[in-house]
Backbone as a printed PyTorch tensor [residue, N CA C, xyz], in Angstrom:
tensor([[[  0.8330,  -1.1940,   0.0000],
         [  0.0000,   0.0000,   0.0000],
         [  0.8660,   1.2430,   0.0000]],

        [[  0.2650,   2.3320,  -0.7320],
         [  1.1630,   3.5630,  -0.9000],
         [  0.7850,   4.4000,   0.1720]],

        [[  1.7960,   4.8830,   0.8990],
         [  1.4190,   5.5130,   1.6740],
         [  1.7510,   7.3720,   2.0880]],

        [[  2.0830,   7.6390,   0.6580],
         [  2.2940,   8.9090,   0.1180],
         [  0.6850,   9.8220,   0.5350]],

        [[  1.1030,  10.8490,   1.4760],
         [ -0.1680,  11.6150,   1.4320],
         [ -0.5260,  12.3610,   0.4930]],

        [[ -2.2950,  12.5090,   0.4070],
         [ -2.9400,  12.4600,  -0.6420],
         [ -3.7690,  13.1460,  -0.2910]],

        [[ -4.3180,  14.4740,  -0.9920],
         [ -5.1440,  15.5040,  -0.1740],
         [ -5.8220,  16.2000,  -1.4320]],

        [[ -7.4270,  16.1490,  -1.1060],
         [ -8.2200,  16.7850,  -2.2250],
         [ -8.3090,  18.4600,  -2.1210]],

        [[ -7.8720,  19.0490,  -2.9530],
         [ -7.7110,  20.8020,  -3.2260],
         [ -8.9300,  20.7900,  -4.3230]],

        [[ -9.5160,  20.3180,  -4.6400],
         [-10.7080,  21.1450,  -5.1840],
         [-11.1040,  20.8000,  -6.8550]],

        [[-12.1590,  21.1330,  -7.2770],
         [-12.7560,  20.8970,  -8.9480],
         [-11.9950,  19.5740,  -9.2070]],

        [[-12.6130,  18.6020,  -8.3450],
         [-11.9430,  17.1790,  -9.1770],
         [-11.0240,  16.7870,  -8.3710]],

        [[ -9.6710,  17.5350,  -8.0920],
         [ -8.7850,  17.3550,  -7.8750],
         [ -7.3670,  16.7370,  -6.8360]],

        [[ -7.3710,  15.8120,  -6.9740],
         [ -6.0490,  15.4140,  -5.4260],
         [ -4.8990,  15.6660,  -6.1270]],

        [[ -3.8260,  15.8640,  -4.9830],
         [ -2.7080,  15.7690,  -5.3640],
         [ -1.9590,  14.7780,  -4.3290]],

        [[ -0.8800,  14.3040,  -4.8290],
         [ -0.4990,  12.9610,  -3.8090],
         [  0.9360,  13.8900,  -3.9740]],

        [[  1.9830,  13.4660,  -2.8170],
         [  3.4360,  14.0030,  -2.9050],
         [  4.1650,  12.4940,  -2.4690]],

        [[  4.9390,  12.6170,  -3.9330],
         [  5.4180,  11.0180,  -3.5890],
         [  7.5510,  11.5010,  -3.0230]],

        [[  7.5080,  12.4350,  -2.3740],
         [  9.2850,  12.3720,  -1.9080],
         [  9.7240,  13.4730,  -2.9640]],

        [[  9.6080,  13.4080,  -4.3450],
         [ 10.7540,  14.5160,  -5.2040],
         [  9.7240,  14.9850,  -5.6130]],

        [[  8.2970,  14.7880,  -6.5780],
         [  7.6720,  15.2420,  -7.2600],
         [  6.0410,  15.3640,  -6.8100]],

        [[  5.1290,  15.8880,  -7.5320],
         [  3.6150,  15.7780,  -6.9890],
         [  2.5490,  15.0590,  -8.1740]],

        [[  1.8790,  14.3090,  -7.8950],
         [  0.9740,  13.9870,  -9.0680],
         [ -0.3270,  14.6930,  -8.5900]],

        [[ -1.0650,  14.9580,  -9.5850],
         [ -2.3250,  15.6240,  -9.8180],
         [ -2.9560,  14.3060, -10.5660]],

        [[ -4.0770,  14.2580,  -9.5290],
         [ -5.4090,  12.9570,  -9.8050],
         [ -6.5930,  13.6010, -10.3080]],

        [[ -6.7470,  13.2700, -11.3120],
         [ -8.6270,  13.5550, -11.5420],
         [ -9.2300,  13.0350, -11.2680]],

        [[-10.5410,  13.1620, -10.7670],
         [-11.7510,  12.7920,  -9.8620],
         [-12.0850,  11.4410,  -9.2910]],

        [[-10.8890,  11.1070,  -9.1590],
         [-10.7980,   9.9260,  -7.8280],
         [ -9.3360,   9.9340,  -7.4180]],

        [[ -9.1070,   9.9770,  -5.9800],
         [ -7.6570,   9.6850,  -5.6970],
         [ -7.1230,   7.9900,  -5.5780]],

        [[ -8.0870,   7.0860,  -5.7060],
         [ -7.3460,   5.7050,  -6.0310],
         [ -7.7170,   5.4450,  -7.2170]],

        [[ -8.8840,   5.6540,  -8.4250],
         [ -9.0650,   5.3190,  -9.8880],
         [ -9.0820,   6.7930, -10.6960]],

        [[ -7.7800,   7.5420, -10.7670],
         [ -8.2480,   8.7670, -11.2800],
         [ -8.5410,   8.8870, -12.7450]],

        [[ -9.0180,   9.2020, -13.3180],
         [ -9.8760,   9.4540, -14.7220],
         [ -8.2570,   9.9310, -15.5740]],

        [[ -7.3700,  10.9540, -14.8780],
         [ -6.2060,  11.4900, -15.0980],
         [ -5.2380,  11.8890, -14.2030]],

        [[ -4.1290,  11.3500, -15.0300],
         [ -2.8080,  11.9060, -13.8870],
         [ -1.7360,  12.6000, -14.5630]],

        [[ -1.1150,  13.6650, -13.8000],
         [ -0.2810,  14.8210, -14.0740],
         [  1.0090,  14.5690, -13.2180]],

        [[  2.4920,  14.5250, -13.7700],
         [  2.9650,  14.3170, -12.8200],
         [  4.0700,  15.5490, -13.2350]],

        [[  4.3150,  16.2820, -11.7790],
         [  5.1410,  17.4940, -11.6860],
         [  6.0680,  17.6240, -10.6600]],

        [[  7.1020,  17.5200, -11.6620],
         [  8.8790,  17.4050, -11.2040],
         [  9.2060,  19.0380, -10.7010]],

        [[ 10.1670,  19.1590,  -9.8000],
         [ 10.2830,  20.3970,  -8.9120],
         [ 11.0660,  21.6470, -10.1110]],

        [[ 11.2310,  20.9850, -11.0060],
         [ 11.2930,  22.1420, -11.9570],
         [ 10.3100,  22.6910, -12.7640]],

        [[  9.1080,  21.6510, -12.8900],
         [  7.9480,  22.0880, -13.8730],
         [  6.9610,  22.6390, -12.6300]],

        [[  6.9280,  22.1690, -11.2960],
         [  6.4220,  22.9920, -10.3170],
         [  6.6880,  24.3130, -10.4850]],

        [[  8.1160,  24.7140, -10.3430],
         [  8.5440,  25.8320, -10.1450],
         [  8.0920,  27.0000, -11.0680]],

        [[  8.0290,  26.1900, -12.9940],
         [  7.9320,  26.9820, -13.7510],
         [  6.6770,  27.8320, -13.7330]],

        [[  5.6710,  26.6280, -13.1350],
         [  3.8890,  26.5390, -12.6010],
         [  3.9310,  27.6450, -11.8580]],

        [[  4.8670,  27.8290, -10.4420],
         [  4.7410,  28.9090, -10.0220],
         [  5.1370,  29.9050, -10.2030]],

        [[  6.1290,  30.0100, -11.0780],
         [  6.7070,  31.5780, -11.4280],
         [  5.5290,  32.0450, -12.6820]],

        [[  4.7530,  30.9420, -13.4870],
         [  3.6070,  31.7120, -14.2200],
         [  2.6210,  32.2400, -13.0930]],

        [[  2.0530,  31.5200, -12.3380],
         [  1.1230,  32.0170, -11.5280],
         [  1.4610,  33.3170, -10.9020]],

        [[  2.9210,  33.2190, -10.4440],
         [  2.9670,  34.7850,  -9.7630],
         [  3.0870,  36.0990, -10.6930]],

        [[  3.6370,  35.0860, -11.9600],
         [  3.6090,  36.9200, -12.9140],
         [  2.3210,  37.0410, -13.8450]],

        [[  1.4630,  36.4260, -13.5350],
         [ -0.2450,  36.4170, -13.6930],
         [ -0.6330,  37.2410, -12.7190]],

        [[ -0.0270,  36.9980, -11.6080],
         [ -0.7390,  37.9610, -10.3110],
         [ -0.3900,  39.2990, -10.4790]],

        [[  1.1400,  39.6650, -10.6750],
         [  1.9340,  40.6930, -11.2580],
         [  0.7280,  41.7470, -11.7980]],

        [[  1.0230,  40.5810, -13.1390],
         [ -0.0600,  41.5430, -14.4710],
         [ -0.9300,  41.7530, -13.8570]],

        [[ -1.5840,  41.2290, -13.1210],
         [ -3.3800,  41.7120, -13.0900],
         [ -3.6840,  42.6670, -12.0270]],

        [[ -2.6860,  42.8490, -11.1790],
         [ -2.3710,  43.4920,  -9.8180],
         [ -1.9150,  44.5660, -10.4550]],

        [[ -1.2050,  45.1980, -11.4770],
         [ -0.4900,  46.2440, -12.6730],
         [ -1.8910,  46.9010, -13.0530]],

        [[ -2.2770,  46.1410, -13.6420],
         [ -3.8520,  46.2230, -14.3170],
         [ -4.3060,  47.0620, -13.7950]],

        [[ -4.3790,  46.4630, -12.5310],
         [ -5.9050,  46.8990, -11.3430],
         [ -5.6860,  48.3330, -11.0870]],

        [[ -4.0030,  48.5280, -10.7950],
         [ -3.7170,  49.9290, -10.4270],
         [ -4.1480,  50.5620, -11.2610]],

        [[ -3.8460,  50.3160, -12.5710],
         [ -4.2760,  51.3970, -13.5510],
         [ -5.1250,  52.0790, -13.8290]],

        [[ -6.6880,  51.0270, -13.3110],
         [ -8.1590,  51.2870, -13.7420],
         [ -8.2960,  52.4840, -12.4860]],

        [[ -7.4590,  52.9100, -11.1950],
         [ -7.9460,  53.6370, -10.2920],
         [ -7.5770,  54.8560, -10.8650]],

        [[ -8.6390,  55.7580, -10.8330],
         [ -8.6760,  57.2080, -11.0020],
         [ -9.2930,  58.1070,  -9.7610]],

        [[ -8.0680,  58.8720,  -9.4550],
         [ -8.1610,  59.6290,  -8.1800],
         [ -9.0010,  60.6680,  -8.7140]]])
């Protein structure tokens, strides 16, 4: 038995952390429909898009304010 913890985050989704990397389960965490598996460099890349998404839209936001 695997005993890698395994925790549902949402729309479908578990992620299991097996020691180096994370898999992403679709909508079952023991028969998932799909699996994603993300090495600490394609994590990383995951998060440096997400934060310069936040960047931009946080840039954005300032802009629309008119004093």
């Amino acid at each position: 038995m695997n005993n890698n913890p395994i925790e549902y985050i949402g729309d479908g989704v578990y992620v299991e952390y097996d020691g180096y990397g994370y898999w992403l389960l679709a909508n079952h965490h023991i028969h998932p429909t799909d699996r994603v598996y993300l090495e600490p460099d394609v994590l990383k890349a995951l998060n440096n898009f997400i934060d310069r998404i936040k960047k931009e839209r946080l840039k954005n936001a300032s802009k629309k304010i008119i004093l």
